[in-house]
N, C-alpha and C positions, 0 to 999 in steps of 0.2 A: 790742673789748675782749678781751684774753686774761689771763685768771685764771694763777695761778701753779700750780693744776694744768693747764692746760692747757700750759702751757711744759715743765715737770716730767716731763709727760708723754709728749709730744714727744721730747724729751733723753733718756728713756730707750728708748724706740722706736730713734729712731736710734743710739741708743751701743748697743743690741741686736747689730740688724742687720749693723752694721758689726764686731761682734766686739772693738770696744778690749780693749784691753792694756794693764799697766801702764808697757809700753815704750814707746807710741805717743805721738807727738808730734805735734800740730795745727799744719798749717802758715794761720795766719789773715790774710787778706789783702781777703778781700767787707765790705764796708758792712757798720758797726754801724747805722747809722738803718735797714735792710732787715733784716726781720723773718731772712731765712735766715742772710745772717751775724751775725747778734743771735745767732741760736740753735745754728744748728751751731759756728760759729768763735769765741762769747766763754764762753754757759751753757754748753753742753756739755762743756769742756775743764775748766773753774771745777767743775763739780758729780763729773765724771771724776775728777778728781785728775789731770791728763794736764798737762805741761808744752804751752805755747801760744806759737809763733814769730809776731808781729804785723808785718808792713809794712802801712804806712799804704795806700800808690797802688796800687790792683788792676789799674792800666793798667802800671806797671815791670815787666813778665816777666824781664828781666835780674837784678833786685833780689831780687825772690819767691825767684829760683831760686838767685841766691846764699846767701838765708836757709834756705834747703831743705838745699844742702850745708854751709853751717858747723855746721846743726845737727839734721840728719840727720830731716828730717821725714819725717811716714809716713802721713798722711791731709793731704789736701787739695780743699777746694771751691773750685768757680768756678763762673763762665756759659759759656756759648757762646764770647760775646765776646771775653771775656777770656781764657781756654784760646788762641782761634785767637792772641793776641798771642807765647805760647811759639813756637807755630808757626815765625812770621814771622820771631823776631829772629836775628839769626845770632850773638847774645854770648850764649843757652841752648842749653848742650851737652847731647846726652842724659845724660851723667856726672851733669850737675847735678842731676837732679831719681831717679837713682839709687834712694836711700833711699826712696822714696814705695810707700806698697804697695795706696792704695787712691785714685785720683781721681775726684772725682764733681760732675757736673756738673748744675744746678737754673737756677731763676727765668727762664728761657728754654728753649725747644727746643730742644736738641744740633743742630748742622749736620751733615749727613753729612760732608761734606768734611771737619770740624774730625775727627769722631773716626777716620777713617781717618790724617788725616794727624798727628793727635799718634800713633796707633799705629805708625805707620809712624817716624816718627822717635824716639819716645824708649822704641819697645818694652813699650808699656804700655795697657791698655783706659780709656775715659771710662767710667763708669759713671752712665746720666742717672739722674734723680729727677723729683718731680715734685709741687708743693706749691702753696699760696698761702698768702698773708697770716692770712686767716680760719682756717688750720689749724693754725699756732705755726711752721712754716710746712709740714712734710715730709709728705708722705703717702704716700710708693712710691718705691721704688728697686732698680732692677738691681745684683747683685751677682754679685763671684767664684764659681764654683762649686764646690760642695762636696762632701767623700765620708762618702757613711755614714756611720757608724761599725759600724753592728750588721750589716749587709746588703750592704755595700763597691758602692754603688750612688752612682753621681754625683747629685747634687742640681744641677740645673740654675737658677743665680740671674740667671742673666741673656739678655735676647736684644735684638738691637741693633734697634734702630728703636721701639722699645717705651721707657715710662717704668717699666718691672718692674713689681712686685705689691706690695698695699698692708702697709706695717707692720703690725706687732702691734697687735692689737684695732681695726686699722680698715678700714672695708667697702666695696667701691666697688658703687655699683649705675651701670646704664645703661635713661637712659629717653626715653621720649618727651619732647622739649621743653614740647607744650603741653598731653599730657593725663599728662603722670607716668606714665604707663602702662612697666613693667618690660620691655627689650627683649631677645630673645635670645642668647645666646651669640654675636659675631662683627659684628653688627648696632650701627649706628654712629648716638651718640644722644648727651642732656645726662648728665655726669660727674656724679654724685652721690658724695659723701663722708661719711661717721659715721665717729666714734669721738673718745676723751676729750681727742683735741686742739682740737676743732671751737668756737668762739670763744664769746663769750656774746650776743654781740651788739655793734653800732655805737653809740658813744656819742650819748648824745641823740638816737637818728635810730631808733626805733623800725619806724617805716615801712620803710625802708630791710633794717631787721633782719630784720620782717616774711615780704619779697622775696626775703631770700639763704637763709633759713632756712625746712626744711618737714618736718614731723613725719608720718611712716611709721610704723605700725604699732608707734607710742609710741617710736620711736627720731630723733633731730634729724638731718637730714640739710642739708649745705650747697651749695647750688648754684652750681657752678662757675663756670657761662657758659661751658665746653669741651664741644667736638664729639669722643666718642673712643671708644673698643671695648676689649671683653676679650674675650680668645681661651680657647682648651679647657682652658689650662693656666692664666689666670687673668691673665695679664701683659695691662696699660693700654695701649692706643697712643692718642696722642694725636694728634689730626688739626688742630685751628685752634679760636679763639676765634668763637662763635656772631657777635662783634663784627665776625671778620675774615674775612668773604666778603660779597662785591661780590653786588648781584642787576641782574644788566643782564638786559634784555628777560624780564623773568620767571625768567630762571635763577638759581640760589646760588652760584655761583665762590669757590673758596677762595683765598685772597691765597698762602694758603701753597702751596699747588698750583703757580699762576701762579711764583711763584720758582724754585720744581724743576724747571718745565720751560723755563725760561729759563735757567737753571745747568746742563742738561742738552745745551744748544745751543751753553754756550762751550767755547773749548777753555781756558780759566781759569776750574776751575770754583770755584777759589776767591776769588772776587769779590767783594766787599764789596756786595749789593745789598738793595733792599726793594721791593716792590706795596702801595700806596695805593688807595682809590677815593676818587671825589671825585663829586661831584652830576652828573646829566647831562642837559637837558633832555629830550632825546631816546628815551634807552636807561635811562631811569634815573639809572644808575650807569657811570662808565668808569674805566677801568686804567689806572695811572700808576705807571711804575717810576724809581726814583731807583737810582745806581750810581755808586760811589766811582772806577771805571774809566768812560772812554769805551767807548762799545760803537756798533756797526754794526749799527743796527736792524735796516735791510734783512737784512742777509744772516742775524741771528739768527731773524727772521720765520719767512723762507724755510726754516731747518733746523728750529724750531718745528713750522712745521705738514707740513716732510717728517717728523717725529717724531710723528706725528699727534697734536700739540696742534689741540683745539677753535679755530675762530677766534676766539671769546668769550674766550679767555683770552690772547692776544695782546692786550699792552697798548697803550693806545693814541697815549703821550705816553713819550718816554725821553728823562728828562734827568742830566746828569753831572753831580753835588753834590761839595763838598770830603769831609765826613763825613754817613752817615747818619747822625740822630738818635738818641740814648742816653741813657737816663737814667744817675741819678750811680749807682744798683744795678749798672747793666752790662745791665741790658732794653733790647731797643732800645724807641725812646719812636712809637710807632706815635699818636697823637695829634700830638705833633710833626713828626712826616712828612708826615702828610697838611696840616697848615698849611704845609709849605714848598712840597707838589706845587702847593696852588693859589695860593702867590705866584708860584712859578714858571712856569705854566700866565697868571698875569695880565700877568706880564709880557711872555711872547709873543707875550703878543693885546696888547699896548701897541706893536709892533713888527710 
């Protein structure tokens, strides 16, 4: 449940941070049923006073980007996902997307490959973020950086790999997963979040409410279920969902890991790919990658582990899908996935 100060709130946070203007025009294109474009691409524009460019299909990169030039938009959200589809198409010119002076991307992990290669072709930075549902949805984000005013010293708003530092009035702590214990500067633990975005609770599901919610030294804090760190200067990196690592023979393998360093072996490293685990009698758990491309296990193997990847993280099944799994938000649907690896996997053993 999010109360309309918590939205309120939210919306003013990020209309902050981001600097709007009266000139800026919202290019809105994310899911309305998903909390982030609820809030950045329909309130926020509405409560701004900012004129709001809508295309429906967050998959037409052609279209967006035609809405971008005929009406000269200047902030735009996306995913991962959806950003890599400008990439792709060859009918968005960098011309098209011109006017834009701020793009930032949420509800998924930025891919390295995506924000090098939108910078490289349309001369422009991704700027990630980093939120959930339970937050209205924003909680940090990298930005432009800035000069003084008083002291003519650069403010440093952003640094790549990182999801930046938290909005206004909100706090991020790092702690132990199972004793809440505060961890130090650098030191990589559960994401805790405060501040007046932070939801009321799950309707009817007290219990539930109970779990995500934990009161620190009279302040509500919301617990992520992310694995991440803050460094000296204060900026989030996020590492993987406590969800999403595999424990074969006693070890924690991070799903997310396992993709870098399979992406790290092609020489395409922009590849449409994903790591599952799936039950294992034996080891646990084992590693199952799905890939929109055919791929040459063998020989990625072999540069893998010349890359001195672990052999634990060498997966153990690679199969070539039409599309990976996505929800209608533009997340890929990691739930989904792993029900296709073990149809996939069942039907081998049929064969």
């Amino acid at each position: 449940m999010l109360s309309h100060r918590n939205l309120m709130a939210n919306i003013k946070q990020t209309s902050d941070v981001l600097n709007t203007q009266s000139n800026d025009v919202v290019m809105g294109s994310l899911p309305l049923f998903h909390a982030f474009g609820l809030t950045v691409t329909q309130l926020l524009p509405l409560i701004e006073g900012l004129p709001l460019v809508c295309h429906a299909d967050p998959t037409d990169a052609p279209g967006i980007a035609g809405a971008i030039a005929k009406h000269k938009a200047t902030i735009m959200f996306g995913t991962s996902s959806f950003l890599r589809l400008f990439i792709r198409s060859s009918k968005v010119h960098p011309l098209m997307l011109e006017s834009l002076r701020v793009v930032v991307a949420g509800a998924e992990k930025l891919d390295e490959n995506v924000r090098s290669s939108f910078a490289l072709k349309f001369h422009k930075p991704i700027y990630e973020g980093y939120g959930a549902t339970e937050i209205a949805p924003v909680a940090s984000v990298n930005l432009p950086d800035a000069m003084g005013v008083h002291y003519q010293q650069v403010q440093r708003g952003s640094k790549a790999g990182t999801v930046g530092m938290p909005l206004p009035g909100t706090s991020f702590k790092i702690v132990d997963p199972d004793s809440f214990e505060e961890l130090p500067t650098g030191e990589a633990g559960m994401i805790l979040i405060s501040g007046p975005q932070i939801m009321q609770g799950y309707l009817n599901d007290p219990n539930r409410t109970a779990k995500a919610l934990h009161v620190i030294d009279g302040h509500r804090w919301y617990i992520t279920g992310d694995k991440g760190f803050l460094d000296e200067d204060g900026f989030l990196t996020l590492l993987d969902r406590y969800a999403r690592f595999a424990k074969i023979g006693g070890e924690m393998i991070s799903l997310s890991a396992v993709e870098t360093a399979v992406k790290a072996a092609l020489e395409d490293t922009d590849t449409a790919l994903m790591a599952v685990s799936i039950p294992d009698s034996r080891k646990g758990e084992r590693i199952v990658l799905l890939s929109e491309t055919a791929l040459d296990a063998k020989t990625i193997k072999a540069t893998m582990l010349a890359n001195g990847t672990p052999p634990m993280m060498i997966p153990s099944h690679w199969f070539t899908v039409e599309t990976i799994p996505h929800l209608g938000s533009g997340k890929a649907d990691f739930a989904g996935a792993k029900r296709l690896a073990k149809e996939l996997i069942e039907e081998e053993l049929k064969h």
